[in-house]
C-alpha positions as a Python dict, from the first residue, in 0.01 Angstrom:
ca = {
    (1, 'X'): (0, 0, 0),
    (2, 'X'): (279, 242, 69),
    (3, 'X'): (399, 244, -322),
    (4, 'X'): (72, 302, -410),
    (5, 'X'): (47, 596, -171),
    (6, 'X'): (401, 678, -317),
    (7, 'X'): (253, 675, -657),
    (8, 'X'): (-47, 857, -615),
    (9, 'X'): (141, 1155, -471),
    (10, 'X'): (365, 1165, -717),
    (11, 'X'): (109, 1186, -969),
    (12, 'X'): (-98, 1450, -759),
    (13, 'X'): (158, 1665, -721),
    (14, 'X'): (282, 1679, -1094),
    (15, 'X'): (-85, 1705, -1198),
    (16, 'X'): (-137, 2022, -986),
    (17, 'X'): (146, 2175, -1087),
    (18, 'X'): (82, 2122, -1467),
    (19, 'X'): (-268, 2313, -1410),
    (20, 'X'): (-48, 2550, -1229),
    (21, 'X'): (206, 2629, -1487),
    (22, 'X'): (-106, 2649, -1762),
    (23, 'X'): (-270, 2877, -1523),
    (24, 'X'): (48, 3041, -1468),
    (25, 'X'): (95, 3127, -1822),
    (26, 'X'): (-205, 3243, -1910),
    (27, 'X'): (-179, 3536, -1684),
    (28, 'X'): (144, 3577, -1799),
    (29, 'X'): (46, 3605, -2143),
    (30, 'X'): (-269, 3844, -2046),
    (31, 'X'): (-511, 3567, -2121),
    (32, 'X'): (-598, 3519, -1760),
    (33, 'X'): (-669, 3779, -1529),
    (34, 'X'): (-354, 3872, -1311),
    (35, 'X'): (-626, 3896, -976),
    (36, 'X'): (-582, 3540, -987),
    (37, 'X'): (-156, 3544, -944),
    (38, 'X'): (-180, 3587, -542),
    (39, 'X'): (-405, 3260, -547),
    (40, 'X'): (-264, 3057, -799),
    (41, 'X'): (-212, 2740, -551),
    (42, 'X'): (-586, 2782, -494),
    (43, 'X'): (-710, 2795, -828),
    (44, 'X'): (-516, 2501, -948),
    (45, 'X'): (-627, 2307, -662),
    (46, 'X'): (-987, 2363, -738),
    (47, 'X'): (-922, 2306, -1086),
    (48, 'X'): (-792, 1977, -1034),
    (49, 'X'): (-1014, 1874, -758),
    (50, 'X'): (-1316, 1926, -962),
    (51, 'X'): (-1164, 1728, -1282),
    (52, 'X'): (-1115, 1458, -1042),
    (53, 'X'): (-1461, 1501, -914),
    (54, 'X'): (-1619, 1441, -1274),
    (55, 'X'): (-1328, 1150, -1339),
    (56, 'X'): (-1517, 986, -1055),
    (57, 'X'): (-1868, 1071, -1156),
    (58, 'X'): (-1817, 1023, -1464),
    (59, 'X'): (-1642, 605, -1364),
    (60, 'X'): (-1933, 565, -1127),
    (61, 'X'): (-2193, 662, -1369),
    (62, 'X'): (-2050, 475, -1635),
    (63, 'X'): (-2135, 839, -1902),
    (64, 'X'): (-2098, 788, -2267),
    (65, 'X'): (-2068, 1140, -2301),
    (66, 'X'): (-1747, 1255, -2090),
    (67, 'X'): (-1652, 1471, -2295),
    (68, 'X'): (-1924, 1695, -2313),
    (69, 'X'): (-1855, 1727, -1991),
    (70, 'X'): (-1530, 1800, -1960),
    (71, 'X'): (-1579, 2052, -2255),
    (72, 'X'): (-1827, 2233, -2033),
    (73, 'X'): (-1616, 2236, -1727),
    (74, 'X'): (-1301, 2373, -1928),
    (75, 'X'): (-1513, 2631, -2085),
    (76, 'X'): (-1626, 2741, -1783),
    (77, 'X'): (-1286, 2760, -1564),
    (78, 'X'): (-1131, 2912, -1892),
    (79, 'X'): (-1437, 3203, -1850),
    (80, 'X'): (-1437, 3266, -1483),
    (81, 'X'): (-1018, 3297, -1533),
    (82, 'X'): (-1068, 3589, -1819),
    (83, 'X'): (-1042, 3939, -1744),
}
């Protein structure tokens, strides 16, 4: 169980930080709004939290159409992130 733990850590930590970096740039570039700068860690964790929300929702419900789904949700962080 503990290189499982090990694992999933590993995996959690480089998945936050590549919604971080995206998230990162963006406001960088002037694509995202620079409010969001001071509370990067928080952003990216709610990003990833909720994709791992419909992950689950989406294995427990057994969806045909994840995708729609995930369209929506990146639609919508990409919208509340805008200036």
């Amino acid at each position: 169980m503990c290189i499982l733990s090990s694992i999933k850590k590993k995996y959690d930590h480089s998945e936050l930080n590549l919604i971080k970096s995206i998230i990162a740039f963006g406001i960088k570039s002037g694509e995202f709004d620079k409010a969001f700068k001071n509370r990067l860690d928080a952003v990216a964790l709610i990003a990833v939290s909720t994709l791992r929300g419909l992950h689950i929702n989406s294995v427990i419900d057994d969806k045909a159409d994840n995708k729609t789904y995930l369209n929506l949700y990146v639609d919508l962080l990409v919208r509340s992130l805008r200036p």
